[in-house]
GUGULUM-665677 format. One record per residue: residue number from 1; residue in one letter; x negated, z, y of N, C-alpha, C, O in turn. Coordinates in Angstrom, 2 decimals, always signed. Layout:
N
+-----+------+---------+---------+---------+---------+---------+---------+---------+---------+---------+---------+---------+---------+
: seq : type :     nc1 :     nc3 :     nc2 :    cac1 :    cac3 :    cac2 :     cc1 :     cc3 :     cc2 :     oc1 :     oc3 :     oc2 :
+-----+------+---------+---------+---------+---------+---------+---------+---------+---------+---------+---------+---------+---------+
: NUM :    A :       X :       Z :       Y :       X :       Z :       Y :       X :       Z :       Y :       X :       Z :       Y :
...
+-----+------+---------+---------+---------+---------+---------+---------+---------+---------+---------+---------+---------+---------+
This chain:
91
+-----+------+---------+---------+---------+---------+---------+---------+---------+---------+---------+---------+---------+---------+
: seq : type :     nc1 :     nc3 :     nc2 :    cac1 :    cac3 :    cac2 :     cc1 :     cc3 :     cc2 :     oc1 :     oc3 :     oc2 :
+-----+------+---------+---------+---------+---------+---------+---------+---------+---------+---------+---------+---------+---------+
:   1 :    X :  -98.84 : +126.68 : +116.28 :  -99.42 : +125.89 : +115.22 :  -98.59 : +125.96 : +113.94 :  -98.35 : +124.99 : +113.21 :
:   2 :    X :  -98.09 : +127.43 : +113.73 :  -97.26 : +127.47 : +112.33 :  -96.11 : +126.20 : +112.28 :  -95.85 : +125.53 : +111.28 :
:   3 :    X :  -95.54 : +126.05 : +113.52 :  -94.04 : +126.00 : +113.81 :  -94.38 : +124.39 : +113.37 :  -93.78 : +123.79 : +112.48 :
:   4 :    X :  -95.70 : +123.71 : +114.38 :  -95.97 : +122.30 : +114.22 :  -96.08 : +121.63 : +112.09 :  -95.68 : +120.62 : +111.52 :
:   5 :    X :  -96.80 : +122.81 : +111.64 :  -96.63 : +122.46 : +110.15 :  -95.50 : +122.69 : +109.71 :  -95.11 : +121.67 : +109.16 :
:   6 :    X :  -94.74 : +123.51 : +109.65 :  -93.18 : +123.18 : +109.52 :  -92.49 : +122.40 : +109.71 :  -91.46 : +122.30 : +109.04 :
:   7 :    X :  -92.87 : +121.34 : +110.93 :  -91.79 : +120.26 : +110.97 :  -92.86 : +119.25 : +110.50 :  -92.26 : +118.27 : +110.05 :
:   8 :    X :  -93.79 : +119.12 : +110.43 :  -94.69 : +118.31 : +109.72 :  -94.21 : +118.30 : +108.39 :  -93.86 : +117.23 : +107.90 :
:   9 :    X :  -94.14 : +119.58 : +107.62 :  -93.79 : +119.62 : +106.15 :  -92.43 : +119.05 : +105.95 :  -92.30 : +118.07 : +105.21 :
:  10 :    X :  -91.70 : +119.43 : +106.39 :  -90.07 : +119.10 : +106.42 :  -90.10 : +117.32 : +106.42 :  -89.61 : +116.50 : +105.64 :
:  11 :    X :  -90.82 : +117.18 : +107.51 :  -90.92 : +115.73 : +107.66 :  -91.60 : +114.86 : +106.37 :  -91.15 : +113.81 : +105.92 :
:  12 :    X :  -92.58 : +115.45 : +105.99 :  -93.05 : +115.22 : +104.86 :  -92.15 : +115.09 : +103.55 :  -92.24 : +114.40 : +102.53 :
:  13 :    X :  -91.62 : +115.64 : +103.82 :  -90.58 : +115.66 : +102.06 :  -90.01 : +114.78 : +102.61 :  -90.59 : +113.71 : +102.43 :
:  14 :    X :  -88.72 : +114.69 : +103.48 :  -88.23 : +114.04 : +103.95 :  -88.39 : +111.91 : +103.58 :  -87.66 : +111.03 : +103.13 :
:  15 :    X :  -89.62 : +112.01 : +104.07 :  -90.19 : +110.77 : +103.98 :  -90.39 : +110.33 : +102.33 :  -89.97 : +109.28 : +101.85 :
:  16 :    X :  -91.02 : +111.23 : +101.68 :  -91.36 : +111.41 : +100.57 :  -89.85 : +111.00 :  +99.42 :  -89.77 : +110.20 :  +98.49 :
:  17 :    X :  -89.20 : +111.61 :  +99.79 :  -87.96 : +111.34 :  +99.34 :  -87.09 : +109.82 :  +99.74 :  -86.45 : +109.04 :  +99.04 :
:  18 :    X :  -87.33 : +109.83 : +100.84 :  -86.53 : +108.11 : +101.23 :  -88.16 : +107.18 : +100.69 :  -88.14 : +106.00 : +100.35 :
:  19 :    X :  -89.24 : +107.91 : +100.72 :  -89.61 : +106.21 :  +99.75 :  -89.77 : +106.31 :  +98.34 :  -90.27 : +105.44 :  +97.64 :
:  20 :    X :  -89.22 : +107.66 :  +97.85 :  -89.17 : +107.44 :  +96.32 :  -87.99 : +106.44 :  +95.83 :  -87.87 : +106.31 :  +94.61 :
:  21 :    X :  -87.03 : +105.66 :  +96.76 :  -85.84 : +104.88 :  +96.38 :  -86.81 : +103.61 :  +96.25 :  -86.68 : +103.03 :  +95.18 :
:  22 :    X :  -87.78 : +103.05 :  +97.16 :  -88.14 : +102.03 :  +97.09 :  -89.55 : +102.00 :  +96.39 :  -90.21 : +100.97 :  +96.32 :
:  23 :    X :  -89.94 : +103.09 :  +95.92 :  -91.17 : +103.40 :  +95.43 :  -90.53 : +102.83 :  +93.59 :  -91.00 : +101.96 :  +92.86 :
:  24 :    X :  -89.59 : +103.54 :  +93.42 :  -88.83 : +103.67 :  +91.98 :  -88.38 : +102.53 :  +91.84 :  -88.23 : +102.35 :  +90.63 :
:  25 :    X :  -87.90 : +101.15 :  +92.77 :  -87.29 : +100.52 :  +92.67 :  -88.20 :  +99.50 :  +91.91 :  -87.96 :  +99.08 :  +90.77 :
:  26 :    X :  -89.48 :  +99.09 :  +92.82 :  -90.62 :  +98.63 :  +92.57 :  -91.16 :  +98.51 :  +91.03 :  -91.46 :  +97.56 :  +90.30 :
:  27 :    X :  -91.16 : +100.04 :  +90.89 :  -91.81 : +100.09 :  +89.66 :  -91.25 : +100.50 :  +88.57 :  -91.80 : +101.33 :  +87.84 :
:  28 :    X :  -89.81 :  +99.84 :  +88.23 :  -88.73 :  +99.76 :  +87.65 :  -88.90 : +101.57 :  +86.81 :  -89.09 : +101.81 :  +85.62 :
:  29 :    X :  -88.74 : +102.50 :  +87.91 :  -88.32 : +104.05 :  +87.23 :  -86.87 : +103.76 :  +86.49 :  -86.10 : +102.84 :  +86.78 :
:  30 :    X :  -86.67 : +104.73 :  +85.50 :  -85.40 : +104.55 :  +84.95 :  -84.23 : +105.64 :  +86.08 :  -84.39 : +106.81 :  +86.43 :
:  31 :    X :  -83.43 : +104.97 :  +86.29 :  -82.32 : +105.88 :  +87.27 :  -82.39 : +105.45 :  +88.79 :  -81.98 : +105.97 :  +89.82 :
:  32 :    X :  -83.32 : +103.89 :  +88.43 :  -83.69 : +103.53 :  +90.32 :  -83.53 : +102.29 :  +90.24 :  -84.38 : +101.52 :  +90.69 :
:  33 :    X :  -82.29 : +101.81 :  +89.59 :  -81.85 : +100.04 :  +89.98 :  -81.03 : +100.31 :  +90.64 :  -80.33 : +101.31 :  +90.57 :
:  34 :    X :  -80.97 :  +99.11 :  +91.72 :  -79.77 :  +98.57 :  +92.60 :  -78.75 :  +98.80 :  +92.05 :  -78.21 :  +99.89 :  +92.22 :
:  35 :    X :  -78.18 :  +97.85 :  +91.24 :  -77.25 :  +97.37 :  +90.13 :  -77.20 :  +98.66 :  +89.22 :  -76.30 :  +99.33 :  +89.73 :
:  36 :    X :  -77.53 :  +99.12 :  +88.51 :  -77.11 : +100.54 :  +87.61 :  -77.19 : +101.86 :  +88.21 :  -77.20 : +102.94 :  +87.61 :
:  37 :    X :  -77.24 : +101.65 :  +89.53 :  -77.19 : +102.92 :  +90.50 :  -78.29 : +103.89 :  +90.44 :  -78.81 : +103.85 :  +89.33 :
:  38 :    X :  -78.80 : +104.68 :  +91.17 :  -79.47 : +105.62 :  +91.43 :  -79.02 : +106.93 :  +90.97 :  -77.81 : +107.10 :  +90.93 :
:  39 :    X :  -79.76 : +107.84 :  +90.63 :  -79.64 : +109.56 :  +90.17 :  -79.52 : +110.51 :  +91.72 :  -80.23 : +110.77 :  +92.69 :
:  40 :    X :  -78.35 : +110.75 :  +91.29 :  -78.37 : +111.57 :  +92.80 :  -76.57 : +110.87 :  +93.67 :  -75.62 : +111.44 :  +94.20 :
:  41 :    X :  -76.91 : +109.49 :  +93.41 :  -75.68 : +109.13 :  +94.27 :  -74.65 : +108.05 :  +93.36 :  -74.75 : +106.82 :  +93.44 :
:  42 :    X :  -73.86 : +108.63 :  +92.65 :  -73.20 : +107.96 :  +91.74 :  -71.52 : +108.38 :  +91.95 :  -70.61 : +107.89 :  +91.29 :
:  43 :    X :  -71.37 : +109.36 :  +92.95 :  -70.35 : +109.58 :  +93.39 :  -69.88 : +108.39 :  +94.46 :  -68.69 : +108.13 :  +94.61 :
:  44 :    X :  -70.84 : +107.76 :  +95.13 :  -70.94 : +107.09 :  +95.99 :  -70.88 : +105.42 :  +95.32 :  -71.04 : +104.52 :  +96.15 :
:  45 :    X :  -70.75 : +105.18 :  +94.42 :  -71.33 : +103.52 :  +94.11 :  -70.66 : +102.77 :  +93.82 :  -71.17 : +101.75 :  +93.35 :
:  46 :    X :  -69.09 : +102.84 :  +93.93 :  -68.09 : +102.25 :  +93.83 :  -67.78 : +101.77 :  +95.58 :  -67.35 : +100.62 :  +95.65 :
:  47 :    X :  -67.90 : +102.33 :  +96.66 :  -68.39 : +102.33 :  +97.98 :  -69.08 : +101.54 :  +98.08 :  -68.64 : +100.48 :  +98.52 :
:  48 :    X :  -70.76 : +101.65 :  +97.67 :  -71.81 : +101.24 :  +98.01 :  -71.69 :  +99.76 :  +97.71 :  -71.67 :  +98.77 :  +98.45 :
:  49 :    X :  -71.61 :  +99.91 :  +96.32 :  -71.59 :  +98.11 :  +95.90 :  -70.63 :  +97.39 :  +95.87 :  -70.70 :  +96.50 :  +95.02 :
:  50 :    X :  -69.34 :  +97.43 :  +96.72 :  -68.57 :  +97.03 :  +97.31 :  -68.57 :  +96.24 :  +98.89 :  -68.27 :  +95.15 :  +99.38 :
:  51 :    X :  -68.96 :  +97.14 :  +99.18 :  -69.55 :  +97.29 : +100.71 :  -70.38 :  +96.75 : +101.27 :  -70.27 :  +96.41 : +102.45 :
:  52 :    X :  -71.69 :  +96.49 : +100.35 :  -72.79 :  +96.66 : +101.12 :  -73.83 :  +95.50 : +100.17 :  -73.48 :  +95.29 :  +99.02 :
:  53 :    X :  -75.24 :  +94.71 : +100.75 :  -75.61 :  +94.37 :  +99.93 :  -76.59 :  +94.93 :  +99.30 :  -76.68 :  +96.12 :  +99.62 :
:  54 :    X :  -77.53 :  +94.54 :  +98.38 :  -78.34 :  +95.05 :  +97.86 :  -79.55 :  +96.10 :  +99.09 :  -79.84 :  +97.29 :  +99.03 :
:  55 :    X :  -79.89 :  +95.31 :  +99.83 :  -80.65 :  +95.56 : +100.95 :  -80.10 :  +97.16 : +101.24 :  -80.59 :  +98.18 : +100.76 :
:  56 :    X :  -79.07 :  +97.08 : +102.07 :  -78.08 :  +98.01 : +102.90 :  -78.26 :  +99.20 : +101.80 :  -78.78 : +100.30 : +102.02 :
:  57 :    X :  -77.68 :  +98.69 : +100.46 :  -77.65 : +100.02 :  +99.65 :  -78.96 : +100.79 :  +98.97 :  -78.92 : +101.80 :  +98.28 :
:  58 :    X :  -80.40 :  +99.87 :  +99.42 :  -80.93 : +100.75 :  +99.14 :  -81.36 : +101.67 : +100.34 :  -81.97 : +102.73 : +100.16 :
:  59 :    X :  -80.96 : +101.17 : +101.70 :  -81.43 : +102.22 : +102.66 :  -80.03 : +103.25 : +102.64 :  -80.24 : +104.42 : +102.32 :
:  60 :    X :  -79.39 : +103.05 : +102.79 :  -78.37 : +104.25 : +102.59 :  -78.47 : +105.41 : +101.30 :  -78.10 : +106.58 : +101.18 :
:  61 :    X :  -79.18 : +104.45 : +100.41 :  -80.00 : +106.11 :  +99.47 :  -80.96 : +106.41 :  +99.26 :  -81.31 : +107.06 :  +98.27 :
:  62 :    X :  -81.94 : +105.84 : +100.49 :  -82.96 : +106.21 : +100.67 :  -82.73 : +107.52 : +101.84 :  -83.44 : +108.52 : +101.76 :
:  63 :    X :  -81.65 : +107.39 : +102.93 :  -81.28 : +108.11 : +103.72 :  -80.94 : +109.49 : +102.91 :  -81.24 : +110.64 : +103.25 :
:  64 :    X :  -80.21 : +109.05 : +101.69 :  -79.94 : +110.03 : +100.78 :  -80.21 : +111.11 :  +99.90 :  -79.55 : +112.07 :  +99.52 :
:  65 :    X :  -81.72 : +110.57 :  +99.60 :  -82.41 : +110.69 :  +98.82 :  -83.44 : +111.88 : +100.33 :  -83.81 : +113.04 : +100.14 :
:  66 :    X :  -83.56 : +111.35 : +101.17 :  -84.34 : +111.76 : +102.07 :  -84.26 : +112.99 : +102.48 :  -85.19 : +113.79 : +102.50 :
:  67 :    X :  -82.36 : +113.30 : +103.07 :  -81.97 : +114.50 : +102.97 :  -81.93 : +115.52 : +101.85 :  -82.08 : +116.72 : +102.06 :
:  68 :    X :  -81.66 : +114.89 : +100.41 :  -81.83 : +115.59 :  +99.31 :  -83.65 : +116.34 :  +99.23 :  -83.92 : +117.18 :  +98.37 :
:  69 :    X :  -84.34 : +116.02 :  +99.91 :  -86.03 : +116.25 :  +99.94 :  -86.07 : +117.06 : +101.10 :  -86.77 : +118.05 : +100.94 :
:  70 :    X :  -85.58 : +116.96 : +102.12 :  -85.32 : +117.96 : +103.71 :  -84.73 : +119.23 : +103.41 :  -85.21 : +120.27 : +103.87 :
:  71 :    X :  -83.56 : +119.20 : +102.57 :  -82.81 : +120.06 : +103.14 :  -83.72 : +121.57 : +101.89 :  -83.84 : +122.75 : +102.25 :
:  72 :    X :  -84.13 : +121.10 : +100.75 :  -85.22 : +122.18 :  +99.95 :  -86.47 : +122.80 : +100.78 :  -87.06 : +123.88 : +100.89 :
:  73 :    X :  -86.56 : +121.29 : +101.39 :  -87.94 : +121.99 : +102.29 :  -87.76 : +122.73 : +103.38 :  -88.56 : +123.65 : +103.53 :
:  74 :    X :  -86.58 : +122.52 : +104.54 :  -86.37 : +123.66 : +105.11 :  -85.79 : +124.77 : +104.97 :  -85.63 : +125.62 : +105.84 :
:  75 :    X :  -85.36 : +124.84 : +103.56 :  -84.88 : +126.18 : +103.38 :  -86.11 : +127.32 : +103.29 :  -86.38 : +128.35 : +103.90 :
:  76 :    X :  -86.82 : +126.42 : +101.99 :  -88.45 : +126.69 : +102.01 :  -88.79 : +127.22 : +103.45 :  -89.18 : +128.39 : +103.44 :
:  77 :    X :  -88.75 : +126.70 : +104.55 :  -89.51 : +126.83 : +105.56 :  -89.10 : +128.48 : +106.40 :  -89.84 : +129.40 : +106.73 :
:  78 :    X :  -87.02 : +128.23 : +106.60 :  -86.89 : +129.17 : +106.43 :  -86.74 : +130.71 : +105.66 :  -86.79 : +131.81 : +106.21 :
:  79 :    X :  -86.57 : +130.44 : +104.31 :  -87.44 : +131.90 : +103.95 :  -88.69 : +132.37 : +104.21 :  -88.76 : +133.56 : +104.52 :
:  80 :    X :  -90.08 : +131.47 : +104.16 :  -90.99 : +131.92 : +104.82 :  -91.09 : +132.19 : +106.20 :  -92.09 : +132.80 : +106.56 :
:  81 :    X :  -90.28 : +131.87 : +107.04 :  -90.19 : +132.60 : +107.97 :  -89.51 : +134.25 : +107.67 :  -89.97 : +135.19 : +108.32 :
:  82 :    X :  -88.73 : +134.42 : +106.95 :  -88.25 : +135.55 : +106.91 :  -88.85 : +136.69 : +105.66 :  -88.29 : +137.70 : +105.25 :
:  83 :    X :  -90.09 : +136.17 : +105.28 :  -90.35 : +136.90 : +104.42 :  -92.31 : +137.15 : +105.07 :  -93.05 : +138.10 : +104.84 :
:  84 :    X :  -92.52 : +136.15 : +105.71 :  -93.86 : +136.66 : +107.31 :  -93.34 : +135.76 : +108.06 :  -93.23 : +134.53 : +108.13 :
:  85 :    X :  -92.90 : +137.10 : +108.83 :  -92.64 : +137.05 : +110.17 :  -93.99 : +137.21 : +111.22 :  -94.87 : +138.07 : +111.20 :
:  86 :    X :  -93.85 : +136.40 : +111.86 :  -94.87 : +135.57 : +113.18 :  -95.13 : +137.52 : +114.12 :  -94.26 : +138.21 : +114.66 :
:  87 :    X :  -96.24 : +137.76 : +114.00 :  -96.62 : +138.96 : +114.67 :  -97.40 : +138.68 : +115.87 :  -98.40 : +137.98 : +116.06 :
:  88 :    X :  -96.59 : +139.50 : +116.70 :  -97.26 : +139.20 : +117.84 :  -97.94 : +140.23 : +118.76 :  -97.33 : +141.28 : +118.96 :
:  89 :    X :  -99.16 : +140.04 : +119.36 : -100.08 : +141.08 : +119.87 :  -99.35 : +141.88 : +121.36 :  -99.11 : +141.27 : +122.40 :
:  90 :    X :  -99.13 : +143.10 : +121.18 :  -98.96 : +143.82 : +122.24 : -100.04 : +143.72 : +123.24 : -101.13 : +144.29 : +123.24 :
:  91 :    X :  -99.52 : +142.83 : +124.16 : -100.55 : +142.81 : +125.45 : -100.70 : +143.94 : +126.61 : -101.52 : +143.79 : +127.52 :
+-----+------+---------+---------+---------+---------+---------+---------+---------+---------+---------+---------+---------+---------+
């Protein structure tokens, strides 16, 4: 059961994070236009808006954005594993 909320949670940010691109986009957040680039991927936007159209570039930092939300939460996931550890009954 632990293990199932762990990837539930993980998944959760995850998601949470790829629709804050289109969540922000919507509701004109500052740092979440197409056109004046996103917070987070500005290393990338000389690439992006070259490349790609409006569409394309917002799923590629939503992908971005997604992993940026995953990779906190499973770290999260793994220290709590290593700080209670799963005990198990001597049968």
């Amino acid at each position: 059961m632990r293990g199932l909320l762990e990837v539930v949670f993980v998944l959760a940010a995850a998601l949470a994070g790829g629709l804050s691109v289109y969540v922000g986009e919507a509701q004109q957040w500052p740092g979440f236009h197409v056109r004046d680039g996103y917070w987070g991927t500005a290393f990338m936007s000389d690439f992006l808006y070259a490349a790609a159209s409006d569409t394309t570039v917002k799923l590629i930092v939503a992908c971005c954005w997604a992993q940026y939300a995953a990779v906190p939460a499973l770290a999260g996931v793994v220290l709590l594993r290593f700080w209670f550890p799963v005990r198990r009954s001597a049968k």
